[in-house]
Chimera marker file (.cmm) of the C-alpha trace (Angstrom):
<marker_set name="trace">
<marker id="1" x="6.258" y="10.932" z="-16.779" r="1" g="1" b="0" radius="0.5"/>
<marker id="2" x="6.840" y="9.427" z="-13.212" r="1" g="1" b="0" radius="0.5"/>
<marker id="3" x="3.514" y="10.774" z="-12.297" r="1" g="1" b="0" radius="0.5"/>
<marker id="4" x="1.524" y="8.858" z="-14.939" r="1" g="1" b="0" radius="0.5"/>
<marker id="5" x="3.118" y="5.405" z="-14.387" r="1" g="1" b="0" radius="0.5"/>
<marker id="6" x="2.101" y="5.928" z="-10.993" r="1" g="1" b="0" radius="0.5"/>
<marker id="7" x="-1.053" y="7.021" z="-11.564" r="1" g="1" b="0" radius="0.5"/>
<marker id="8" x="-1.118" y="3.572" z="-13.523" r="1" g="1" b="0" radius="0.5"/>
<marker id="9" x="0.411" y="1.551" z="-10.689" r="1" g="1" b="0" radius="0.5"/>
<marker id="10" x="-2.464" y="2.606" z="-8.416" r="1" g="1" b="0" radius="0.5"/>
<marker id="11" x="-4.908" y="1.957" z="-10.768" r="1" g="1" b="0" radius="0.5"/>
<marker id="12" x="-3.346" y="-0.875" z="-11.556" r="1" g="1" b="0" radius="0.5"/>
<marker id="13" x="-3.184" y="-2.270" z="-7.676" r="1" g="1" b="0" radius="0.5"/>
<marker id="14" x="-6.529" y="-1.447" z="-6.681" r="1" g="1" b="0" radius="0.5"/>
<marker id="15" x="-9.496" y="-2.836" z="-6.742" r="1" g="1" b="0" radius="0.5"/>
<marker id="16" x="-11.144" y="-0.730" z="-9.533" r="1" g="1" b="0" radius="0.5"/>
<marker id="17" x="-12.694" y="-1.779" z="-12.622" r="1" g="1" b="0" radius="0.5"/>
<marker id="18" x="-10.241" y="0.109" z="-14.428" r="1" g="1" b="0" radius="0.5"/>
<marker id="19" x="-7.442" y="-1.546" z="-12.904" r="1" g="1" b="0" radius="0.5"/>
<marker id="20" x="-7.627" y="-4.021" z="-15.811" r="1" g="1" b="0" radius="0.5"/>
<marker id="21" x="-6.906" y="-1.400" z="-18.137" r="1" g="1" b="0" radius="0.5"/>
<marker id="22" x="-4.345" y="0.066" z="-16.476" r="1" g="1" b="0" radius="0.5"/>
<marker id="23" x="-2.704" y="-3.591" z="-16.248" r="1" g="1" b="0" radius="0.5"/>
<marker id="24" x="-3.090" y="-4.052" z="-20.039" r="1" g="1" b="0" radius="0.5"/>
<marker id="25" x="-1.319" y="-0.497" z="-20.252" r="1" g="1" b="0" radius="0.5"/>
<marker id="26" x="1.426" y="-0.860" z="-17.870" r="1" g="1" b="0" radius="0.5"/>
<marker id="27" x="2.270" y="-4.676" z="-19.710" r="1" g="1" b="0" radius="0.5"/>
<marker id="28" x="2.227" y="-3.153" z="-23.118" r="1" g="1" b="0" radius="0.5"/>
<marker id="29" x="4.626" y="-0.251" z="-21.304" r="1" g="1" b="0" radius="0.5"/>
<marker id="30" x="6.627" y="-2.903" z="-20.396" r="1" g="1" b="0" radius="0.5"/>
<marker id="31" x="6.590" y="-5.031" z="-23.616" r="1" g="1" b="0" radius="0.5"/>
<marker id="32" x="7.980" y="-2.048" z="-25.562" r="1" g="1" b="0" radius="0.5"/>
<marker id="33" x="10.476" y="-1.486" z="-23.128" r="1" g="1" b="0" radius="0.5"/>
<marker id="34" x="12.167" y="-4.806" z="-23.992" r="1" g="1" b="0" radius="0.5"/>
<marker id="35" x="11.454" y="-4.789" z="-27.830" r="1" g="1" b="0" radius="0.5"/>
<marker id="36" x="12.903" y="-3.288" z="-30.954" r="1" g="1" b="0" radius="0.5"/>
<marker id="37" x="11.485" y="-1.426" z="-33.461" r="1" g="1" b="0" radius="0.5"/>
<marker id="38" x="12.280" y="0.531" z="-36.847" r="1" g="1" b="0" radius="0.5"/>
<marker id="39" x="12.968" y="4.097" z="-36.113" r="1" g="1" b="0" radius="0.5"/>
<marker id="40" x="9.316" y="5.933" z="-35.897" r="1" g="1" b="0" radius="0.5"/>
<marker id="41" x="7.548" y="2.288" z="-36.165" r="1" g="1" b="0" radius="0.5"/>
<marker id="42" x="5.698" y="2.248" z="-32.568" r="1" g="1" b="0" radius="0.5"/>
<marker id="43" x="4.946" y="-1.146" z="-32.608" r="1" g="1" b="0" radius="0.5"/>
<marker id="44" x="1.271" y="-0.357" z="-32.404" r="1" g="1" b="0" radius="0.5"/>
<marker id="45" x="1.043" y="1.433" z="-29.261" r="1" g="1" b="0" radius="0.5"/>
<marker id="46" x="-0.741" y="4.682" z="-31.133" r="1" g="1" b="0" radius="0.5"/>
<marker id="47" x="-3.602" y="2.423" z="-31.828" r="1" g="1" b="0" radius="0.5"/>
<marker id="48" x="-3.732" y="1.061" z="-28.272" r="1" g="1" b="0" radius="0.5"/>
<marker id="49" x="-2.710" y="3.612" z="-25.875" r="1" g="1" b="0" radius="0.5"/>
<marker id="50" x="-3.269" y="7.018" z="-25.272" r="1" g="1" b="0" radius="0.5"/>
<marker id="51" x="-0.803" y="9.355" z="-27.504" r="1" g="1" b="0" radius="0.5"/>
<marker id="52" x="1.522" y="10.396" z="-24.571" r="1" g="1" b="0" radius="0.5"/>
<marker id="53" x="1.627" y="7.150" z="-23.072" r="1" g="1" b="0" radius="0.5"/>
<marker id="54" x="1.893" y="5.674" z="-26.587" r="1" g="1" b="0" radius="0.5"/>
<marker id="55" x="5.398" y="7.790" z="-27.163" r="1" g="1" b="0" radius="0.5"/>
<marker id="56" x="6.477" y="7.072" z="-23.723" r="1" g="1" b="0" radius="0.5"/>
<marker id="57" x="9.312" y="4.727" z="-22.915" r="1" g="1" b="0" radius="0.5"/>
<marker id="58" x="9.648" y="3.284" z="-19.817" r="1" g="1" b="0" radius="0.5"/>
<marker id="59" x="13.088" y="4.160" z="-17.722" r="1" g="1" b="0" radius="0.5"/>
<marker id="60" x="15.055" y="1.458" z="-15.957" r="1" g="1" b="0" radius="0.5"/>
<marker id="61" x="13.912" y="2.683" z="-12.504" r="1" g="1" b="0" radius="0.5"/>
<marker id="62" x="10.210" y="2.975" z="-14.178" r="1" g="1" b="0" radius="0.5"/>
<marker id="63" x="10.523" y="-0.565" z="-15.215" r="1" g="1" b="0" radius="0.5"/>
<marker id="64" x="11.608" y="-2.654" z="-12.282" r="1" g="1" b="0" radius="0.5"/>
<marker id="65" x="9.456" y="-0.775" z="-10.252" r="1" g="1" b="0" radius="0.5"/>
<marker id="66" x="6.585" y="-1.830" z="-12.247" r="1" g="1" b="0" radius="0.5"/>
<marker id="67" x="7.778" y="-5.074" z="-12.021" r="1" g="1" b="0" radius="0.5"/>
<marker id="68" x="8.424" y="-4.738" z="-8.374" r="1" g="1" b="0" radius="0.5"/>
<marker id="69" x="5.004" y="-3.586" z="-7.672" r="1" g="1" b="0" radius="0.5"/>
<marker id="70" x="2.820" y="-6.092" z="-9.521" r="1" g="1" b="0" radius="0.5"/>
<marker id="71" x="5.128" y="-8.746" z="-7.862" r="1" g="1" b="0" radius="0.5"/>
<marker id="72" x="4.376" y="-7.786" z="-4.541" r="1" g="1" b="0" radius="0.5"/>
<marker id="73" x="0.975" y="-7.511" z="-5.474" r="1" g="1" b="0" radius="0.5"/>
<marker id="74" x="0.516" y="-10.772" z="-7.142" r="1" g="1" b="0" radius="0.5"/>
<marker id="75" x="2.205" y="-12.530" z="-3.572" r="1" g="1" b="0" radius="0.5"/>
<marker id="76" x="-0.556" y="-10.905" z="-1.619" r="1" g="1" b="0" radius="0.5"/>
<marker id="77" x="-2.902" y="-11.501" z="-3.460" r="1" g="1" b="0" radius="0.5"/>
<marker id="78" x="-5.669" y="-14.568" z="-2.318" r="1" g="1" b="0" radius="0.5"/>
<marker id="79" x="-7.498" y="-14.678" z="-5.862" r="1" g="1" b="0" radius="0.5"/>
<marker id="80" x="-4.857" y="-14.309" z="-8.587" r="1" g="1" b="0" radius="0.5"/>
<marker id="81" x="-5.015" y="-12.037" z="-11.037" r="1" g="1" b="0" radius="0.5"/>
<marker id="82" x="-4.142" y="-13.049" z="-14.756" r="1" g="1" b="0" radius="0.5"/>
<marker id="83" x="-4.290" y="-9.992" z="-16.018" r="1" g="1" b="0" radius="0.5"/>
<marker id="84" x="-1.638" y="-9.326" z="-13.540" r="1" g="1" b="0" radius="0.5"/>
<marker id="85" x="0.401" y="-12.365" z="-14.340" r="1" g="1" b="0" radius="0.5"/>
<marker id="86" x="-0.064" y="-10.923" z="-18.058" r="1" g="1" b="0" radius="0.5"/>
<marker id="87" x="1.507" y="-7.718" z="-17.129" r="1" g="1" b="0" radius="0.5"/>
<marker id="88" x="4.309" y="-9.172" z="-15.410" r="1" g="1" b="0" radius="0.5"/>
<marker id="89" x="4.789" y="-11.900" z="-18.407" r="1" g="1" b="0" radius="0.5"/>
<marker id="90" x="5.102" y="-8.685" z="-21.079" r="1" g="1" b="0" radius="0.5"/>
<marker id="91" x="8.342" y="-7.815" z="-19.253" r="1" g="1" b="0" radius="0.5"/>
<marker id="92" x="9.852" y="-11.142" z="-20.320" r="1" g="1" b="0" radius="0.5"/>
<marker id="93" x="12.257" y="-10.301" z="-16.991" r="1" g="1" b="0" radius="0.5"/>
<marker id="94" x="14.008" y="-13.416" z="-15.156" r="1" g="1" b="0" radius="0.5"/>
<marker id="95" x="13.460" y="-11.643" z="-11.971" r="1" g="1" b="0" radius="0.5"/>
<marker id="96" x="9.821" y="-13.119" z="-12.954" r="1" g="1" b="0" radius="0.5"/>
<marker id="97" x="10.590" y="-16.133" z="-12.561" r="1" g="1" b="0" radius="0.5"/>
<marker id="98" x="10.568" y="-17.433" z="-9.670" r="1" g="1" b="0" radius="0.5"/>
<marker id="99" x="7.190" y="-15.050" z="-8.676" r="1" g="1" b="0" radius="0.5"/>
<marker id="100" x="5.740" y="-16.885" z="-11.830" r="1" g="1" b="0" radius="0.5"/>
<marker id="101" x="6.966" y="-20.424" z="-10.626" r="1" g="1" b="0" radius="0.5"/>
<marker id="102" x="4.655" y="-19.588" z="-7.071" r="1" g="1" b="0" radius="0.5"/>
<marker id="103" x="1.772" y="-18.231" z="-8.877" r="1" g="1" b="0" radius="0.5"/>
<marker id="104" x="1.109" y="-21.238" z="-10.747" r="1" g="1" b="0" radius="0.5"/>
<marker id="105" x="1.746" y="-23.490" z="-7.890" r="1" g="1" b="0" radius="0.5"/>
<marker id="106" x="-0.915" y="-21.347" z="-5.958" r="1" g="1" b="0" radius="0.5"/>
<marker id="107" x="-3.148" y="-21.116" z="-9.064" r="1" g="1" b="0" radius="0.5"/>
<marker id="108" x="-3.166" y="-25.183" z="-9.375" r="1" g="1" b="0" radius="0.5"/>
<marker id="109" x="-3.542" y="-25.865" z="-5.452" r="1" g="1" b="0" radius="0.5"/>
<marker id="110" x="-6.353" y="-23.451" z="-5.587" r="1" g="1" b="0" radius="0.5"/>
<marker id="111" x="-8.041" y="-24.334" z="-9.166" r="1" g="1" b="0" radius="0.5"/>
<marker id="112" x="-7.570" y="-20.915" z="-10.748" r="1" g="1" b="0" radius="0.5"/>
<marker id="113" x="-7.397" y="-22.322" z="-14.187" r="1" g="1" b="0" radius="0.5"/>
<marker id="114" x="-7.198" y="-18.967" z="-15.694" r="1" g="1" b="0" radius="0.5"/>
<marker id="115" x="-3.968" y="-17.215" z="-13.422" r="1" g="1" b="0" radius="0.5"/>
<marker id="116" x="-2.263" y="-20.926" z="-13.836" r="1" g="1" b="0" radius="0.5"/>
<marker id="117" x="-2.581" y="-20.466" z="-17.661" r="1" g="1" b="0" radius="0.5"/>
<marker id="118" x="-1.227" y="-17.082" z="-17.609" r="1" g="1" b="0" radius="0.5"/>
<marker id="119" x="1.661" y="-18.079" z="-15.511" r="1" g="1" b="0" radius="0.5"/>
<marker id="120" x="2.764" y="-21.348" z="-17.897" r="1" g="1" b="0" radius="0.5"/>
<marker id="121" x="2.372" y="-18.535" z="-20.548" r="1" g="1" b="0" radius="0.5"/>
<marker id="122" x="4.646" y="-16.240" z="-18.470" r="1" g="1" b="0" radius="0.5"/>
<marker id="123" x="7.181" y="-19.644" z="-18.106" r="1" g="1" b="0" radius="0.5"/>
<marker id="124" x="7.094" y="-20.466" z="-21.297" r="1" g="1" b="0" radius="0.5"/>
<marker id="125" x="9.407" y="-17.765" z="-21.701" r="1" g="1" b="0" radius="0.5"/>
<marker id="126" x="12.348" y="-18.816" z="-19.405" r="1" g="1" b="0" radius="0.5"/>
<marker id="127" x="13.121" y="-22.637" z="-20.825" r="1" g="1" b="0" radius="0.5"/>
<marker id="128" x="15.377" y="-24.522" z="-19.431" r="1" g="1" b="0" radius="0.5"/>
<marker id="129" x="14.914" y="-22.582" z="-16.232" r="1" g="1" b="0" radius="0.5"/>
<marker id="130" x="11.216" y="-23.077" z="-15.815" r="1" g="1" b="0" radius="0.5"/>
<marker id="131" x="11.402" y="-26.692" z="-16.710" r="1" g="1" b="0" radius="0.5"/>
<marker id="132" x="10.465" y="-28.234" z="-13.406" r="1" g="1" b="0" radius="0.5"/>
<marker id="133" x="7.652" y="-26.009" z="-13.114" r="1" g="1" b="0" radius="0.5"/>
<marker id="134" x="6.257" y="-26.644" z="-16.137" r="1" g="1" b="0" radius="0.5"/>
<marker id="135" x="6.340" y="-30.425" z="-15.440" r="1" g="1" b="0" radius="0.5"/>
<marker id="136" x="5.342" y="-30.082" z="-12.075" r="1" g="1" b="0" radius="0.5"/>
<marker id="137" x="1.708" y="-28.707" z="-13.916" r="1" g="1" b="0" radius="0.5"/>
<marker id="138" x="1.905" y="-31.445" z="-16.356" r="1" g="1" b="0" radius="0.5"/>
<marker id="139" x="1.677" y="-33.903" z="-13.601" r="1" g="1" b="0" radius="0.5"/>
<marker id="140" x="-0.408" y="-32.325" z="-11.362" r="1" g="1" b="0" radius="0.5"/>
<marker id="141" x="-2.917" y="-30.623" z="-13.104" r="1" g="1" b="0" radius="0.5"/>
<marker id="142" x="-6.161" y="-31.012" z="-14.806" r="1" g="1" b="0" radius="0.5"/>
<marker id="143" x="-7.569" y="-30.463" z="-18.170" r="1" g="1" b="0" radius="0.5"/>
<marker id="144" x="-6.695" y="-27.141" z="-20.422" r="1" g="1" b="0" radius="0.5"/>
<marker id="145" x="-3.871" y="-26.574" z="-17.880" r="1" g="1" b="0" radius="0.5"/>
<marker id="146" x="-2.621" y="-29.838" z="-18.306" r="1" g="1" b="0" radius="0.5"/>
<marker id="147" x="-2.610" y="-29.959" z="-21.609" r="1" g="1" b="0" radius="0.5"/>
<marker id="148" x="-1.073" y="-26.241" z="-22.333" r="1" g="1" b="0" radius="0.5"/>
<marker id="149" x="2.048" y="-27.696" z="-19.797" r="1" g="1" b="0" radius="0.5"/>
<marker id="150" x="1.810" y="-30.833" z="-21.692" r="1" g="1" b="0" radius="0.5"/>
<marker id="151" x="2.715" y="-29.237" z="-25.309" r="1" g="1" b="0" radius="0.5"/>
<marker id="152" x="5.231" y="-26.888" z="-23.998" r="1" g="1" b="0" radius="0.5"/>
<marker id="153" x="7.073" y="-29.882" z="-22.637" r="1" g="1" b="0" radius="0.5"/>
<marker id="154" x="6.951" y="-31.611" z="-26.214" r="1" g="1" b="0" radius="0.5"/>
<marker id="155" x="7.976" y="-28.243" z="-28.026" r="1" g="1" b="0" radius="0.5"/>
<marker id="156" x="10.527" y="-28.139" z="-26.061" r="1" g="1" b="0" radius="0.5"/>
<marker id="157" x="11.422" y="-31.683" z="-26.411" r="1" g="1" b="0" radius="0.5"/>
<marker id="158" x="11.454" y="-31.139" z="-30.027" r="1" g="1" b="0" radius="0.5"/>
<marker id="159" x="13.245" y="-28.288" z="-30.048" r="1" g="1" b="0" radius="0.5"/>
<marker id="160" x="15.921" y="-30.118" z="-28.302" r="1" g="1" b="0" radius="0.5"/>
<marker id="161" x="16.466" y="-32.387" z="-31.202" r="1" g="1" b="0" radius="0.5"/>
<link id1="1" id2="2" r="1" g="1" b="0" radius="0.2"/>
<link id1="2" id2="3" r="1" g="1" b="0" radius="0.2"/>
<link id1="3" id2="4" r="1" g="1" b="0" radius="0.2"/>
<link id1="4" id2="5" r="1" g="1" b="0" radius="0.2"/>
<link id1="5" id2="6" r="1" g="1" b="0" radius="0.2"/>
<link id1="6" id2="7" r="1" g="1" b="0" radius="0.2"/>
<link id1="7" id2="8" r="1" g="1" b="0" radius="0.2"/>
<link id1="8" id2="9" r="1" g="1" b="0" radius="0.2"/>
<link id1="9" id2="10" r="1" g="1" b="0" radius="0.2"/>
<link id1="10" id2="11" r="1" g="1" b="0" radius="0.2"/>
<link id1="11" id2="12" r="1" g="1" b="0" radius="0.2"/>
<link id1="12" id2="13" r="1" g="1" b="0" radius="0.2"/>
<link id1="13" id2="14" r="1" g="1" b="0" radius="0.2"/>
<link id1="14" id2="15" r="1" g="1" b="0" radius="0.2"/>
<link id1="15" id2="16" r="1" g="1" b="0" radius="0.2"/>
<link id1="16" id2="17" r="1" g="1" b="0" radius="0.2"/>
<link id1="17" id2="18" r="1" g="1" b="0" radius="0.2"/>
<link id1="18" id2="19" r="1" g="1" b="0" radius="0.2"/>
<link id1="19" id2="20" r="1" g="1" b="0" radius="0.2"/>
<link id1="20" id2="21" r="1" g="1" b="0" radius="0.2"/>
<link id1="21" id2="22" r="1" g="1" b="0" radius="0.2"/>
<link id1="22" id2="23" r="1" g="1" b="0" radius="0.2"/>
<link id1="23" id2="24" r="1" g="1" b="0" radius="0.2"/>
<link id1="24" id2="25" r="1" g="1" b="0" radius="0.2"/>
<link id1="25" id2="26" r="1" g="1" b="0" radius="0.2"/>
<link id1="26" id2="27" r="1" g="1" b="0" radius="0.2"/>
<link id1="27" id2="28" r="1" g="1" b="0" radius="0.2"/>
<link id1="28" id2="29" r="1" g="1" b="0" radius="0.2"/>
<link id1="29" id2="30" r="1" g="1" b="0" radius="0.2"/>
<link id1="30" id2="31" r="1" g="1" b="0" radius="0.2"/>
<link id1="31" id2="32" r="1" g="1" b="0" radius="0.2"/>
<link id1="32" id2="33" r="1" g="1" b="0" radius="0.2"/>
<link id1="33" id2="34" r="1" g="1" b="0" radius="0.2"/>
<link id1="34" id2="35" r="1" g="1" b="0" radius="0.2"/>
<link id1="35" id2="36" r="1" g="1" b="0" radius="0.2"/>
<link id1="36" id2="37" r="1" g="1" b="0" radius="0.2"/>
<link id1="37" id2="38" r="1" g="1" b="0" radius="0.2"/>
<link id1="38" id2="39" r="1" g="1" b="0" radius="0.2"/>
<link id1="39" id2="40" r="1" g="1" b="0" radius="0.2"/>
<link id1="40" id2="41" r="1" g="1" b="0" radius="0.2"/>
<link id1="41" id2="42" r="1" g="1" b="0" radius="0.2"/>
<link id1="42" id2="43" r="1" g="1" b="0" radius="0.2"/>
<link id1="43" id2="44" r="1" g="1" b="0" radius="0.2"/>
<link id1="44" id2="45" r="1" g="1" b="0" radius="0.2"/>
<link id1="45" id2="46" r="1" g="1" b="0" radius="0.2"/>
<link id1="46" id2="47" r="1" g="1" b="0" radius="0.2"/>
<link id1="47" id2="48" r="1" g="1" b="0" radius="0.2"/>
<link id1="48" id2="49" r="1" g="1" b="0" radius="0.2"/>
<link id1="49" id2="50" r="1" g="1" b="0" radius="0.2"/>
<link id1="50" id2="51" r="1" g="1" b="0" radius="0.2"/>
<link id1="51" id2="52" r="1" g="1" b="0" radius="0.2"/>
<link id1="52" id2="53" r="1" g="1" b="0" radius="0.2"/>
<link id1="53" id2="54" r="1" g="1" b="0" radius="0.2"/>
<link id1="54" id2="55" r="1" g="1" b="0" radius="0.2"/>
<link id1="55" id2="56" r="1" g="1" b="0" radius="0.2"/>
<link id1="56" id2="57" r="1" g="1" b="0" radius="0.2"/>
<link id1="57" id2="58" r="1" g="1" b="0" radius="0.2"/>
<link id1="58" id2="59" r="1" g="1" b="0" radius="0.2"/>
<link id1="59" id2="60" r="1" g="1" b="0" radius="0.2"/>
<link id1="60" id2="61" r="1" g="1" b="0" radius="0.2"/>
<link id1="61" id2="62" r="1" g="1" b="0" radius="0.2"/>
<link id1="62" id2="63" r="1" g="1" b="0" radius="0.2"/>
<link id1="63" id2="64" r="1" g="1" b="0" radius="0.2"/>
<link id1="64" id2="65" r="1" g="1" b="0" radius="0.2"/>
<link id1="65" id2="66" r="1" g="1" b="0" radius="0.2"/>
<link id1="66" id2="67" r="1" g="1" b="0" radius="0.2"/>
<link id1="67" id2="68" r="1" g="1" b="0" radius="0.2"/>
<link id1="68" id2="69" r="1" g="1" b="0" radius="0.2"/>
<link id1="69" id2="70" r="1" g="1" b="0" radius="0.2"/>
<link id1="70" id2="71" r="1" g="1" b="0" radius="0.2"/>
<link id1="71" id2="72" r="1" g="1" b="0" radius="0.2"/>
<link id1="72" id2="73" r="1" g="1" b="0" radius="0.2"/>
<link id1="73" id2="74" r="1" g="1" b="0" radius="0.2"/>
<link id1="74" id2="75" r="1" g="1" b="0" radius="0.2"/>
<link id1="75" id2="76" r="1" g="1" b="0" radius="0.2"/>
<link id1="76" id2="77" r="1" g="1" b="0" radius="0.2"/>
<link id1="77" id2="78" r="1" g="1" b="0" radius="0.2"/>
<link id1="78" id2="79" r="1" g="1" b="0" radius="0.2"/>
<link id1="79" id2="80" r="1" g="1" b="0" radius="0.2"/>
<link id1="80" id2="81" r="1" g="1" b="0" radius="0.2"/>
<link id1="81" id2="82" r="1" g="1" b="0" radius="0.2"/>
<link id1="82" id2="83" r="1" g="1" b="0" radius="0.2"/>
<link id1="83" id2="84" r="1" g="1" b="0" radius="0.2"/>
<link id1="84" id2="85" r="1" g="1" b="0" radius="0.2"/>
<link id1="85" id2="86" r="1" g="1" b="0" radius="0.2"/>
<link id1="86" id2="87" r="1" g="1" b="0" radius="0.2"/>
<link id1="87" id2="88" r="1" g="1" b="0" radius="0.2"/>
<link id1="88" id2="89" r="1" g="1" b="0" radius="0.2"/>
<link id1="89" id2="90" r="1" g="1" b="0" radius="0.2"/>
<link id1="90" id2="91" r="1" g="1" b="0" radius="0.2"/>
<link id1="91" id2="92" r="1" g="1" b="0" radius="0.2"/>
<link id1="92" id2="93" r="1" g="1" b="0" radius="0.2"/>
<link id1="93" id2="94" r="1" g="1" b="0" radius="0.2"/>
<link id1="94" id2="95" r="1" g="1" b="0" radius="0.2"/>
<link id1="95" id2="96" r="1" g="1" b="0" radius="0.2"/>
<link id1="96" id2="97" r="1" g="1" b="0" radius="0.2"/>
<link id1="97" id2="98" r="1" g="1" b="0" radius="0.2"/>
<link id1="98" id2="99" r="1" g="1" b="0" radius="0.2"/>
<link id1="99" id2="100" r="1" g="1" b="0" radius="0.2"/>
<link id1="100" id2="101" r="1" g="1" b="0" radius="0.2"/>
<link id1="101" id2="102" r="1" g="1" b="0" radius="0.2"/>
<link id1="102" id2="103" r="1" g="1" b="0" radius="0.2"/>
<link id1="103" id2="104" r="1" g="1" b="0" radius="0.2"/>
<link id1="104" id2="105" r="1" g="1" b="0" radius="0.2"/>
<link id1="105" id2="106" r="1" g="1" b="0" radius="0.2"/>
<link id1="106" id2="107" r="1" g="1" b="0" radius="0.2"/>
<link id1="107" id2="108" r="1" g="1" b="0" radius="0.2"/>
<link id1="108" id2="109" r="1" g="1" b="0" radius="0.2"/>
<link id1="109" id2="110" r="1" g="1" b="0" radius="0.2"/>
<link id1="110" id2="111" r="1" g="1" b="0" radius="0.2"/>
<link id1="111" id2="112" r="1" g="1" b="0" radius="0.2"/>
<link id1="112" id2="113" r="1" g="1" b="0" radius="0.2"/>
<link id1="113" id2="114" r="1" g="1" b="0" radius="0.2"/>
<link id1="114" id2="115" r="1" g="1" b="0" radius="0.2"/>
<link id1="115" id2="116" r="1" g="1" b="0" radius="0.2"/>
<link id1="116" id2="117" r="1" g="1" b="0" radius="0.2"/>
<link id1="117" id2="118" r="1" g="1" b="0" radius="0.2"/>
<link id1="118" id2="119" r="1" g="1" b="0" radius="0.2"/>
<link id1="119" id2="120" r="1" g="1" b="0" radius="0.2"/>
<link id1="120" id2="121" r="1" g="1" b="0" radius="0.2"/>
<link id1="121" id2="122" r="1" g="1" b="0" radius="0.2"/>
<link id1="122" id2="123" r="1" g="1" b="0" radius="0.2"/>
<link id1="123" id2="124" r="1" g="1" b="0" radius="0.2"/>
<link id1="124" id2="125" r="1" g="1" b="0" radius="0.2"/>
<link id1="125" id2="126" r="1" g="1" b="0" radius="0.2"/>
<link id1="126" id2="127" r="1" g="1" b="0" radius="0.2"/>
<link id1="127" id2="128" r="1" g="1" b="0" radius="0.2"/>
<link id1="128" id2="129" r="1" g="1" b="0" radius="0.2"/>
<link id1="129" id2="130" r="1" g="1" b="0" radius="0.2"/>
<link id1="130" id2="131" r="1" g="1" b="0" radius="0.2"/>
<link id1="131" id2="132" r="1" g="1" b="0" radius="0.2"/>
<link id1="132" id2="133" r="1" g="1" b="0" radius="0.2"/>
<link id1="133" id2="134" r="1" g="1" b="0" radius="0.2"/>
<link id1="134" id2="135" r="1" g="1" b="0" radius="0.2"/>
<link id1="135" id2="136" r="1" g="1" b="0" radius="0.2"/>
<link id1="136" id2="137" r="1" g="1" b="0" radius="0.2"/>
<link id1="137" id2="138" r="1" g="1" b="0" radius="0.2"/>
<link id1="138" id2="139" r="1" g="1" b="0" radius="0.2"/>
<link id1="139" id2="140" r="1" g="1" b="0" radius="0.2"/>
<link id1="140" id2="141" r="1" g="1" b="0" radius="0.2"/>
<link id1="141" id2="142" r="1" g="1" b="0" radius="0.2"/>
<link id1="142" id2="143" r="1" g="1" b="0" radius="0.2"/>
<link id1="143" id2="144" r="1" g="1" b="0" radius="0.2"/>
<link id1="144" id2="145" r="1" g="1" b="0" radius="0.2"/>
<link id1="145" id2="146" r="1" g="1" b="0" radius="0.2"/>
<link id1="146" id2="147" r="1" g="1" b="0" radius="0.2"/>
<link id1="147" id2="148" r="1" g="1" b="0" radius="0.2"/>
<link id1="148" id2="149" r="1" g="1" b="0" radius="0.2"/>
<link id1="149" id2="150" r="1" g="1" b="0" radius="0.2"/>
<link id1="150" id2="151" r="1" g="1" b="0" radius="0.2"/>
<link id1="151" id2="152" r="1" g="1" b="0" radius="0.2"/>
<link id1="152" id2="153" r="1" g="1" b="0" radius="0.2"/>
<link id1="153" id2="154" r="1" g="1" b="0" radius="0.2"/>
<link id1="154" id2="155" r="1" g="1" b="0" radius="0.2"/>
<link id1="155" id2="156" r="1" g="1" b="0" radius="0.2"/>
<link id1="156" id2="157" r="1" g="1" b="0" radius="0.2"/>
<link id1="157" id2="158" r="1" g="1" b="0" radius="0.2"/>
<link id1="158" id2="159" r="1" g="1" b="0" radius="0.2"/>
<link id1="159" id2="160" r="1" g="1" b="0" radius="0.2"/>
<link id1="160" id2="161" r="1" g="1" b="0" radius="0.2"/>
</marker_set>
């Protein structure tokens, strides 16, 4: 099954317009990967993917090397990519992190409202750890952004209670 996640991965890095397909695939590849399910309950894969990839479960070594590649991507990148950031986010990895934490700060210096979203989505998912991040885009933000850092600071607020 090596073959078809890297078959995905190259679809995934290049510049095609299926490479946004192949970055919902490989997130939903890795969002399974992390989650549990009843025995012969897919989760809803076999309505999303194709059957073989649908019954596939990534290995460890398939796994961070997704997550290796779309990180190195997603650094070189000049124009973010949300759906990237998406696919990264469905890993729910703390190796994420910190490529999450310079994402948004490029996505904010650079007005990519869209990838900066994506990326307070992605840290929503590592509190306390992304806490200075996530106020960093409170503060120095502008509109939906702003607000979307704004309410996951007072959830979290709340939550600490």
């Amino acid at each position: 099954m090596m073959t078809a996640i890297n078959d995905l991965l190259a679809t995934a890095l290049s510049r095609r317009v299926a490479s946004t397909g192949a970055l919902g695939t490989l997130g939903l590849l890795l969002e399974v990967a992390r989650a549990t399910h009843p025995a012969g309950d897919d989760g809803g894969l076999a309505d999303l993917l194709h059957p073989e990839l649908a019954r596939h479960r990534l290995t460890d070594t398939e796994r961070r090397k997704v997550i290796e590649e779309l990180s190195r991507k997603l650094w070189r990148q000049r124009t973010l990519n949300h759906s990237l950031i998406w696919a990264l986010n469905k890993s729910a990895d703390p190796v994420i992190l910190p490529v999450l934490e310079r994402a948004l700060n490029r996505a904010l210096k650079s007005g990519q409202q869209d990838a900066a979203s994506e990326a307070l989505n992605g840290l929503a998912l590592f509190w306390p750890d992304s806490a200075a991040a996530v106020k960093y885009a409170a503060q120095h933000s502008e509109g939906d952004v702003k607000a979307q850092a704004q309410d996951l600071l007072e959830r979290w607020d709340l939550a600490d209670r």
